[in-house]
KEKE-3310 file (N, C-alpha, C; in steps of 0.2 Angstrom, whole numbers, plus 5000, padded with zeros to 4 digits):
npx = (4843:4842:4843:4850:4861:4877:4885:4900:4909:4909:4908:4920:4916:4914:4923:4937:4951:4956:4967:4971:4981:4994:5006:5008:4996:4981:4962:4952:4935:4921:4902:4888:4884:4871:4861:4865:4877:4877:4865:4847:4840:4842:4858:4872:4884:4878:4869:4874:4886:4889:4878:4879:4892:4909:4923:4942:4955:4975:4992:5006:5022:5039:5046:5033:5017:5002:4986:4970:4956:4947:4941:4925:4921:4930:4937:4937:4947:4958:4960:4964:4977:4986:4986:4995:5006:5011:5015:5027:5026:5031:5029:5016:5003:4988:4976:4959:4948:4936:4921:4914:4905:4906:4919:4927:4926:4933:4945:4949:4956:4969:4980:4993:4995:4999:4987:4979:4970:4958:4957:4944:4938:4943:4938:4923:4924:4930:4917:4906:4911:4904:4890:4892:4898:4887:4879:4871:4882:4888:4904:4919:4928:4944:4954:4964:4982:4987:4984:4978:4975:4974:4982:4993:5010:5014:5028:5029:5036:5043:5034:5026:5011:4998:4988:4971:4960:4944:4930:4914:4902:4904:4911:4923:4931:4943:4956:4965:4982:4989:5004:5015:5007:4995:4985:4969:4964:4945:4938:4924:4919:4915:4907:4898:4883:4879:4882:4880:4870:4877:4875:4864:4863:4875:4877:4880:4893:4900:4898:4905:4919:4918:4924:4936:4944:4941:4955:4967:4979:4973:4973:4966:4954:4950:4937:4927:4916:4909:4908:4915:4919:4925:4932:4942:4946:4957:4948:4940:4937:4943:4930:4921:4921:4914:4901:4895:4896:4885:4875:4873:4870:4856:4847:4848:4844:4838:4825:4807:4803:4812:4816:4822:4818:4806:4811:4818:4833:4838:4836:4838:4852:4855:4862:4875:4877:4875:4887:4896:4902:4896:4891:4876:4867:4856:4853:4857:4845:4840:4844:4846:4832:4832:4841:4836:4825:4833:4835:4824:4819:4829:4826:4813:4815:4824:4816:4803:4811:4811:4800:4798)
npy = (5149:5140:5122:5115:5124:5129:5135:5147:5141:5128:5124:5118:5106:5095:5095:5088:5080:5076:5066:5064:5060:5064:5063:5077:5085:5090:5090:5099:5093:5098:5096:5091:5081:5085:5098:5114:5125:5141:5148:5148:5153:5158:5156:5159:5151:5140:5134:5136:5127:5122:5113:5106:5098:5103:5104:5114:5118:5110:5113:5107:5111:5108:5120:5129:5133:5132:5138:5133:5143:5149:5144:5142:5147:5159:5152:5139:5144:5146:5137:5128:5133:5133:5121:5119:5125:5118:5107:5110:5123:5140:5151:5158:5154:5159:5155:5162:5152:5160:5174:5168:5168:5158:5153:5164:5169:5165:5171:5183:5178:5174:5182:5181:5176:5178:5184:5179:5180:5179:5192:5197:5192:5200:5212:5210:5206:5218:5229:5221:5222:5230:5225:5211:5213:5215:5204:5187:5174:5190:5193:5199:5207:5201:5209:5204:5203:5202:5200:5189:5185:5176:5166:5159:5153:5146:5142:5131:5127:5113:5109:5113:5123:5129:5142:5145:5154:5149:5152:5145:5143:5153:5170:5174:5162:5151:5137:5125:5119:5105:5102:5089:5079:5078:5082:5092:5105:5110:5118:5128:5125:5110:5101:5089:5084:5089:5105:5119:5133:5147:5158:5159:5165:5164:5149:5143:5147:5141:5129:5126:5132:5120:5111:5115:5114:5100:5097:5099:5089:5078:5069:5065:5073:5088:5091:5108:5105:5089:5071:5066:5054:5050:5059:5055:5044:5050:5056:5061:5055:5059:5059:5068:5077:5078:5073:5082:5094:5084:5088:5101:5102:5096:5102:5115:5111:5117:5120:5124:5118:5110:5090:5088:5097:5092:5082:5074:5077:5066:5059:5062:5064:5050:5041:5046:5042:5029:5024:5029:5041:5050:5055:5051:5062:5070:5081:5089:5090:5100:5109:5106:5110:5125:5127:5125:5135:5147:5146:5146:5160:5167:5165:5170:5184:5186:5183:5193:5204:5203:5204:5219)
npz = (5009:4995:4995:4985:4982:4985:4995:4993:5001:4998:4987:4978:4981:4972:4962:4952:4946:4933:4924:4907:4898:4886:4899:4910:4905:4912:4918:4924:4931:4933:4937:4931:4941:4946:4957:4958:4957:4959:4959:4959:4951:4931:4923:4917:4922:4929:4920:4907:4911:4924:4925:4913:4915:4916:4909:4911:4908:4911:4903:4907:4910:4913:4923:4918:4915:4905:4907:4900:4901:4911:4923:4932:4942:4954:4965:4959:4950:4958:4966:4955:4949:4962:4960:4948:4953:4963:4957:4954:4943:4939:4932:4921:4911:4904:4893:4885:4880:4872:4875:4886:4900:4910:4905:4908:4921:4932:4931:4940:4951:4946:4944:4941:4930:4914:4903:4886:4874:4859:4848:4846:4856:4869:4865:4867:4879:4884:4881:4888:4903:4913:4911:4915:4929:4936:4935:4938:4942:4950:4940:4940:4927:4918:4908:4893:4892:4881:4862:4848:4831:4821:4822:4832:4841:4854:4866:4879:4892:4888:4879:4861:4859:4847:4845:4838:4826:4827:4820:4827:4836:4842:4835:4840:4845:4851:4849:4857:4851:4851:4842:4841:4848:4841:4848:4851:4859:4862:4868:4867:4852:4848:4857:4868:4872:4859:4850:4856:4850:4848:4839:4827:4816:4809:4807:4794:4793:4803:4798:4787:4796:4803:4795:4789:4802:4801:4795:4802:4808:4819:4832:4844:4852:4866:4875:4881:4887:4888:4891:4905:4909:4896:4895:4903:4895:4888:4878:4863:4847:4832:4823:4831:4825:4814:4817:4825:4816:4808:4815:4816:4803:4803:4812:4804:4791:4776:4775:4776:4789:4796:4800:4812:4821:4827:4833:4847:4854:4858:4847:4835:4835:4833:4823:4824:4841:4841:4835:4842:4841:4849:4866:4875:4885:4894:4898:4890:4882:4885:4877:4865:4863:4865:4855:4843:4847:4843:4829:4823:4827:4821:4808:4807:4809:4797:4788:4789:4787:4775:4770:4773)
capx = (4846:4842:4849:4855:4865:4881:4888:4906:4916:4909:4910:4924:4915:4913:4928:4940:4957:4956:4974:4967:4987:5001:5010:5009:4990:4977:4957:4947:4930:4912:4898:4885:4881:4863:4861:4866:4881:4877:4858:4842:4839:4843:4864:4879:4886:4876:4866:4877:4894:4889:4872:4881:4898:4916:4933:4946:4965:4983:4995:5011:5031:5043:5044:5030:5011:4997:4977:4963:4951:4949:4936:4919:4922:4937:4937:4941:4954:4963:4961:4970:4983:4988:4989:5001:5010:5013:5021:5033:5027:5031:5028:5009:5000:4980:4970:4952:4946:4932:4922:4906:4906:4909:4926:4932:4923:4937:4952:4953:4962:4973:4983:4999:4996:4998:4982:4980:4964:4957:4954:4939:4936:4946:4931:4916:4925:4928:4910:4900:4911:4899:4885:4896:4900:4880:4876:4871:4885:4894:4910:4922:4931:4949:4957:4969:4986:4990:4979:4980:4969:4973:4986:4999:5012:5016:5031:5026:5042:5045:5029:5023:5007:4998:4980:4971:4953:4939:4921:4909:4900:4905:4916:4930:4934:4952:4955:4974:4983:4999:5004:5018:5004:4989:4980:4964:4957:4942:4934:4916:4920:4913:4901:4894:4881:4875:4883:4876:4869:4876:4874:4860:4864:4881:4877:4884:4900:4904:4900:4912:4923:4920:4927:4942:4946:4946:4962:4973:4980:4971:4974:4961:4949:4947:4932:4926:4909:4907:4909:4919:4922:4927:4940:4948:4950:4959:4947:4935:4941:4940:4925:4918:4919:4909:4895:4895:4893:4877:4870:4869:4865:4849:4844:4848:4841:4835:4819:4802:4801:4817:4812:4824:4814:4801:4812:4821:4841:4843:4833:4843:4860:4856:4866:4881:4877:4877:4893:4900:4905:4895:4888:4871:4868:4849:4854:4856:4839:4837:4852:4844:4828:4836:4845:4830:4823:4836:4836:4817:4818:4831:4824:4807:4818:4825:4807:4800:4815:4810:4795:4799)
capy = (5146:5133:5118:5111:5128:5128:5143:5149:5138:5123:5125:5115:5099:5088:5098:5083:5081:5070:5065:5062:5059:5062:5068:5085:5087:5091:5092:5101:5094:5097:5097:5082:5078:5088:5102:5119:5128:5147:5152:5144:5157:5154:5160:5156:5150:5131:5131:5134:5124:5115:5108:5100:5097:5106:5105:5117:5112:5114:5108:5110:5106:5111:5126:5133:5128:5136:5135:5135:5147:5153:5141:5143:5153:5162:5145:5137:5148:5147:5126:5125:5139:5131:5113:5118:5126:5109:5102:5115:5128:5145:5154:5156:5158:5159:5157:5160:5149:5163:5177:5169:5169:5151:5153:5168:5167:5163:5175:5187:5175:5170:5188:5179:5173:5181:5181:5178:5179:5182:5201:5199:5189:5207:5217:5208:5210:5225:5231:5219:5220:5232:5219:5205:5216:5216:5201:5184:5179:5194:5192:5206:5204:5204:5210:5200:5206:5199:5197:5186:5188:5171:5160:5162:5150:5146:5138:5130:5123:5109:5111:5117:5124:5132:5145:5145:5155:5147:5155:5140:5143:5160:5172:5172:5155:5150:5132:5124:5110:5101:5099:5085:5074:5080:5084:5098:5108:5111:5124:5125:5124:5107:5100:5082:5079:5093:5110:5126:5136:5154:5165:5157:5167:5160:5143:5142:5147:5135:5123:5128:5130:5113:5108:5118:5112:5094:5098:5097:5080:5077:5061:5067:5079:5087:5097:5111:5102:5084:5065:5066:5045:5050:5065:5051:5039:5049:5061:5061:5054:5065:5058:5070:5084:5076:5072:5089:5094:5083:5089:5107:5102:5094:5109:5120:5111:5122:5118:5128:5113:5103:5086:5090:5103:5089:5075:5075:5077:5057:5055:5066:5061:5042:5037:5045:5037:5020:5023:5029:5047:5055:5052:5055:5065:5071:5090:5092:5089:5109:5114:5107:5115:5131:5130:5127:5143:5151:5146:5148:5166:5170:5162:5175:5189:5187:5183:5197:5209:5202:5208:5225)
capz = (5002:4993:4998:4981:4981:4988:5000:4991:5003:4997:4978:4976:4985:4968:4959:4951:4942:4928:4917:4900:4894:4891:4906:4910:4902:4917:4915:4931:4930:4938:4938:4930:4949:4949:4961:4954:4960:4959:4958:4957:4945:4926:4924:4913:4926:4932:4914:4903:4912:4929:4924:4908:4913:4910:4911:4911:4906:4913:4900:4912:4907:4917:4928:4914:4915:4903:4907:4895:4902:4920:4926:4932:4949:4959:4969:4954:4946:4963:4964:4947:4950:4966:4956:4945:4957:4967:4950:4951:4938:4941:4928:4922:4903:4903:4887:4888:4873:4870:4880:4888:4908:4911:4902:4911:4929:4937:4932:4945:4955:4940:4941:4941:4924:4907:4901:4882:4869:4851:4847:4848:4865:4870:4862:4867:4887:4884:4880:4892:4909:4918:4912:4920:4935:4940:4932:4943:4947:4948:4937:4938:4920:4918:4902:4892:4891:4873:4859:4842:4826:4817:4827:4839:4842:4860:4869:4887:4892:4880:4871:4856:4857:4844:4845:4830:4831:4821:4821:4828:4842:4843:4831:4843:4847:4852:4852:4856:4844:4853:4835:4841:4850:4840:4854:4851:4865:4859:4872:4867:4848:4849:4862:4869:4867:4853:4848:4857:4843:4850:4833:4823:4809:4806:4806:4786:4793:4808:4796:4785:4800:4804:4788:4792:4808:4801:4791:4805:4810:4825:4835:4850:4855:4874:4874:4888:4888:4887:4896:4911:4908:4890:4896:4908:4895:4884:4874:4859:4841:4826:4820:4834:4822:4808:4822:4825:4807:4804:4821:4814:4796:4804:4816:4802:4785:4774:4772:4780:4792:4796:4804:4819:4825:4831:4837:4853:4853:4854:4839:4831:4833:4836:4822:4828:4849:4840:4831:4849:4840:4853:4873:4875:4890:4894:4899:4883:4877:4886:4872:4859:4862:4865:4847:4838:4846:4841:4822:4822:4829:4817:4803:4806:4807:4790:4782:4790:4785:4768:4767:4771)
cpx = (4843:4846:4854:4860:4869:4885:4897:4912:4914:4908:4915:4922:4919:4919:4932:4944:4957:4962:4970:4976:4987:5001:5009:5001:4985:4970:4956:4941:4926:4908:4894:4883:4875:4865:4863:4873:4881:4870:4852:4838:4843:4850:4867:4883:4883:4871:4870:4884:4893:4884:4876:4887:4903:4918:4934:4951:4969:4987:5001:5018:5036:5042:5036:5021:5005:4990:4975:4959:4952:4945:4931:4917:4930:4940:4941:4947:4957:4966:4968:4976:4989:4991:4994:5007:5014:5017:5027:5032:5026:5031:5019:5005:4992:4977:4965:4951:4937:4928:4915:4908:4907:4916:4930:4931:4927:4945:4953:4957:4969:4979:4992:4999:4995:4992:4982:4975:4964:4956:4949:4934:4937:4942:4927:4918:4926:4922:4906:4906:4908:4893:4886:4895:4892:4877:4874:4877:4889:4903:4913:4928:4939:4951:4962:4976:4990:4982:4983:4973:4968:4974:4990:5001:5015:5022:5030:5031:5045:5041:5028:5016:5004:4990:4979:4963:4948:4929:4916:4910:4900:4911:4924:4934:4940:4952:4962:4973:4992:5001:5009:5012:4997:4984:4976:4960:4956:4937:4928:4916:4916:4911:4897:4888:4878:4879:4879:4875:4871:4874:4872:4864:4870:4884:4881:4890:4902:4903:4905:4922:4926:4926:4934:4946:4949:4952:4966:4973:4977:4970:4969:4959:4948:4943:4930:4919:4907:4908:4914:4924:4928:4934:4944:4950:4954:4958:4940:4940:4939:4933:4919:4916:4913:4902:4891:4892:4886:4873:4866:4867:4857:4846:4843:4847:4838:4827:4815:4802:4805:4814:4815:4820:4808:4805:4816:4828:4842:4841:4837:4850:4861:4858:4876:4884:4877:4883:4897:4904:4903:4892:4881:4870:4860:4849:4852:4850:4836:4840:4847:4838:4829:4839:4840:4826:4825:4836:4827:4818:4823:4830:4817:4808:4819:4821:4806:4806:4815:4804:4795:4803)
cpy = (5139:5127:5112:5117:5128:5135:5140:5143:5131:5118:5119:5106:5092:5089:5090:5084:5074:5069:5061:5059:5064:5067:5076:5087:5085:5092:5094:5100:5096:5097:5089:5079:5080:5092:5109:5122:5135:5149:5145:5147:5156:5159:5155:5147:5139:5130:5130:5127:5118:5111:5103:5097:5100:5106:5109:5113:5115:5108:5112:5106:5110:5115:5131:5130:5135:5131:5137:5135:5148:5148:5145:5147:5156:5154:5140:5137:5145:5138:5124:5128:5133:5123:5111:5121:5121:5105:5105:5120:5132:5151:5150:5159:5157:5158:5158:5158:5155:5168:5174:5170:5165:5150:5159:5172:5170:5167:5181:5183:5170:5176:5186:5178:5180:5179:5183:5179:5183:5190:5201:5195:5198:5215:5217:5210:5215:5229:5227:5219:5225:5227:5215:5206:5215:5211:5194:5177:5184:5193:5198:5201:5207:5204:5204:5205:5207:5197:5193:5188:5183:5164:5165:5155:5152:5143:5138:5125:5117:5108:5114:5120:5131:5135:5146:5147:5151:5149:5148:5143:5150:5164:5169:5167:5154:5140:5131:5118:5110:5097:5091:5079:5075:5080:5091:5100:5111:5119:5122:5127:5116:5103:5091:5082:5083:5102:5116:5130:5143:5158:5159:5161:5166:5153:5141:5142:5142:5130:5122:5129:5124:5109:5109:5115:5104:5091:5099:5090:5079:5071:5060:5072:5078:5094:5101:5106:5095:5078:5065:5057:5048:5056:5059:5046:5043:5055:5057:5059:5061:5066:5064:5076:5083:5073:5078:5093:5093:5087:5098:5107:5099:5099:5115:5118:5115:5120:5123:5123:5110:5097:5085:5094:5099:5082:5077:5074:5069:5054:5059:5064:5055:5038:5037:5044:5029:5019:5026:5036:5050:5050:5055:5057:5069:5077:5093:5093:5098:5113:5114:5109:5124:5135:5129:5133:5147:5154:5148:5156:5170:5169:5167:5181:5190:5188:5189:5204:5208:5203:5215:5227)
cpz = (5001:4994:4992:4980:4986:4988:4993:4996:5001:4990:4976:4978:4979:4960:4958:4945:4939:4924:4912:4897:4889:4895:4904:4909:4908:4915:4923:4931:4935:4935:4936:4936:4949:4956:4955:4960:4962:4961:4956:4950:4936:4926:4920:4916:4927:4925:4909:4905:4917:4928:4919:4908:4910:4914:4908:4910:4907:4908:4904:4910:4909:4922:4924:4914:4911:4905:4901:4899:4910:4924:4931:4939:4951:4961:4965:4951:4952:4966:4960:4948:4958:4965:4953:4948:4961:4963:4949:4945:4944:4938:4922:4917:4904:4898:4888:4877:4871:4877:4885:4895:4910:4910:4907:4918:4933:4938:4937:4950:4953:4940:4941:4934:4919:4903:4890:4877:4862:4853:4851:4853:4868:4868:4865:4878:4889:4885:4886:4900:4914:4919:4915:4927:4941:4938:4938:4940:4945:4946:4936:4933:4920:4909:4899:4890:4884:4870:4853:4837:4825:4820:4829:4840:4851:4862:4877:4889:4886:4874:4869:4858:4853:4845:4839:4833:4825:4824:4822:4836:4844:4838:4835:4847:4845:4853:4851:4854:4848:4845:4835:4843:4844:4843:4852:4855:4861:4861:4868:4858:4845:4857:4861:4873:4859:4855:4852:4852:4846:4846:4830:4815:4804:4805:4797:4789:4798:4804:4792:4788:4802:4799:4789:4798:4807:4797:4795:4807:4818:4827:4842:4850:4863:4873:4881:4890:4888:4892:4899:4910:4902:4888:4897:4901:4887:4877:4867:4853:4838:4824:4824:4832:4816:4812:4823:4819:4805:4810:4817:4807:4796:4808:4808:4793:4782:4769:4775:4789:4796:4804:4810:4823:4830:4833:4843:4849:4854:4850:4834:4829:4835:4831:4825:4837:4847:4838:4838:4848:4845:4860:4874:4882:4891:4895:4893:4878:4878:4878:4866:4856:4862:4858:4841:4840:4843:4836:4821:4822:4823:4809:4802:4807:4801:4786:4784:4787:4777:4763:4767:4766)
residu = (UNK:UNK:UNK:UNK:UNK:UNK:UNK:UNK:UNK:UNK:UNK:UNK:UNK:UNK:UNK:UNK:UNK:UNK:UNK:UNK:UNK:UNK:UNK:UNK:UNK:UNK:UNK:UNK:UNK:UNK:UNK:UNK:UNK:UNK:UNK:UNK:UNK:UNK:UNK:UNK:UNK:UNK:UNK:UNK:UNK:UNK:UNK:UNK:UNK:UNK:UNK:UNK:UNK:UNK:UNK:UNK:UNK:UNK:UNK:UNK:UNK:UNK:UNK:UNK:UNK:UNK:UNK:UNK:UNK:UNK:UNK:UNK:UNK:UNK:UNK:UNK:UNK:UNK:UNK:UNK:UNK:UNK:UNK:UNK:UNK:UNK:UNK:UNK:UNK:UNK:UNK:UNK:UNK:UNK:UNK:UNK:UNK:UNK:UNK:UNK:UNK:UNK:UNK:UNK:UNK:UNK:UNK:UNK:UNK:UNK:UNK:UNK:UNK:UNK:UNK:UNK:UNK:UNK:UNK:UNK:UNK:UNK:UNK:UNK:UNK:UNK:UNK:UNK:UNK:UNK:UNK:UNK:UNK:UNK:UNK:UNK:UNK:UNK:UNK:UNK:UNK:UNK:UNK:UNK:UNK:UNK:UNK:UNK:UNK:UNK:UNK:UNK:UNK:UNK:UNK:UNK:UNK:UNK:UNK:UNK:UNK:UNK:UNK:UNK:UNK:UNK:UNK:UNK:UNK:UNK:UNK:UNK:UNK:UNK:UNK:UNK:UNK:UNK:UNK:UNK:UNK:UNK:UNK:UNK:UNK:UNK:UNK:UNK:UNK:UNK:UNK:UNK:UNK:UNK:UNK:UNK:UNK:UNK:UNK:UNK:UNK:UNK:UNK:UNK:UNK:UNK:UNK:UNK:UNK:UNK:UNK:UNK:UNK:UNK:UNK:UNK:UNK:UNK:UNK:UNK:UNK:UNK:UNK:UNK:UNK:UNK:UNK:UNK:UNK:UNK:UNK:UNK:UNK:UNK:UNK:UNK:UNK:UNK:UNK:UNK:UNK:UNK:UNK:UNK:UNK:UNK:UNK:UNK:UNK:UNK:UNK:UNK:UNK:UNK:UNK:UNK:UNK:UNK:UNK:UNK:UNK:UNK:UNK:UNK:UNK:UNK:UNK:UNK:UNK:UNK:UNK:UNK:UNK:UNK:UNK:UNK:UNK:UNK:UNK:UNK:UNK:UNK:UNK:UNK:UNK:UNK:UNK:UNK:UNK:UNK:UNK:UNK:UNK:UNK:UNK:UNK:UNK:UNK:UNK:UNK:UNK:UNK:UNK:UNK:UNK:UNK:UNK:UNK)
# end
């Protein structure tokens, strides 16, 4: 084995608990050290979450503690589970903020918890948990026991918290709003340093989304994906969703050309790294070639379905 890969019992080496505030609100990060967790081979798993960095979150009050998502292995799951167990919670809510494998890795050792998702996270695992099952790594997929369409109000001991799904990044994306503090976990709805383009085609609508989303009162952002520094002190301003915005209006200009597609991701968004909207981070220069294939590939399907 590789020796940046790390056997199952040592998974947790670089694992770290961050309080971003207020009380009760927990982040789990890793990754952003180099090496790979999983495979030397190309997987959900260390390209999409531990090459770039991600937290998970226990918001915990009382005896009652809810996570957003399962995190990125069993090891994981059973870390966090065990954490708020310590606090005294003993009753157990799960959301998975959408269906990739990175978000929901880790729930087989979550079976304590009421697991919660959009419909259509509950579709999309449905249909792919054979493919999970033989996938690298292999993910046995657990079901959610509740779904929602639009929103869903929660109560988690003395907090509020609300689901609300908004299509960016993927149809099904769940993101939670402590509407007393204005807190947004963001799950991978927004991203530092640049947006994952997963559905080229619906780039109109997450921008539209976007717009949506910055209609709640939002006092903070904590995202799945971004500065470990910028968890701890606290989160991402709003302005992190109008960053976002011009990121995909420059990949996805409507021109034959757009001048994004020939600069690097820090030329891109080097107004919003001067203004401190975003972190720049060099992984991310893979993403943002990644989402110009994307838009390219989907861009030569259309044409071509348009000559037929």
């Amino acid at each position: 084995m590789n020796k940046s890969i790390r056997p199952p019992e040592e998974r947790l080496a670089t694992l770290r608990i961050i309080e971003p505030g207020p009380k009760g609100i927990y982040a789990y990060y890793d990754g952003r050290v180099g090496g790979r967790l999983i495979s030397e081979s190309e997987n959900t798993i260390d390209d999409g979450a531990f090459v770039l960095g991600v937290a998970t979150y226990a918001i915990v009050s009382g005896s009652e503690a809810l996570l957003f998502d399962a995190g990125i292995t069993p090891e994981h799951a059973k870390f966090m589970l065990d954490h708020v167990k310590s606090l005294g919670a003993t009753k157990f809510t799960l959301v998975y903020s959408h269906s990739h494998s990175d978000h929901i890795a880790g729930a087989v050792a979550l079976k304590e918890a009421t697991i919660i998702s959009h419909v259509e996270t509950n579709a999309y695992l449905s249909e792919d948990r054979e493919k999970l099952a033989k996938g690298i790594p292999p993910i046995k997929v657990v079901l959610p026991d509740r779904t929602y369409e639009k929103n869903m109000t929660l109560q988690v001991g003395e907090r509020t918290v609300e689901l609300h799904n908004f299509n960016i990044h993927t149809p099904d994306g769940t993101i939670l709003f402590l509407p007393q503090e204005g807190i947004l976990f963001a799950g991978d709805t927004l991203e530092d340093t640049a947006t994952y383009v997963g559905e080229a085609e619906d780039l109109h609508i997450h921008q539209k989304e976007l717009k949506r989303m910055a209609v709640l009162p939002i006092a903070t952002i904590l995202p799945a994906h971004g500065s470990p520094d910028r968890i701890a002190n606290g989160g991402y301003e709003p302005s992190f969703i109008d960053a976002t915005l011009r990121y995909i209006q420059a990949v996805d200009e409507p021109v034959p050309d757009p001048i994004a597609w020939k600069q690097r991701l820090k030329e891109v968004v080097s107004a919003d790294l001067d203004a401190a909207h975003l972190d720049y981070y060099e992984a991310y220069e893979d993403v943002h070639r990644s989402n110009i294939s994307s838009i390219q590939d989907y861009r030569r399907g259309t044409s071509a379905k348009g000559v037929d």
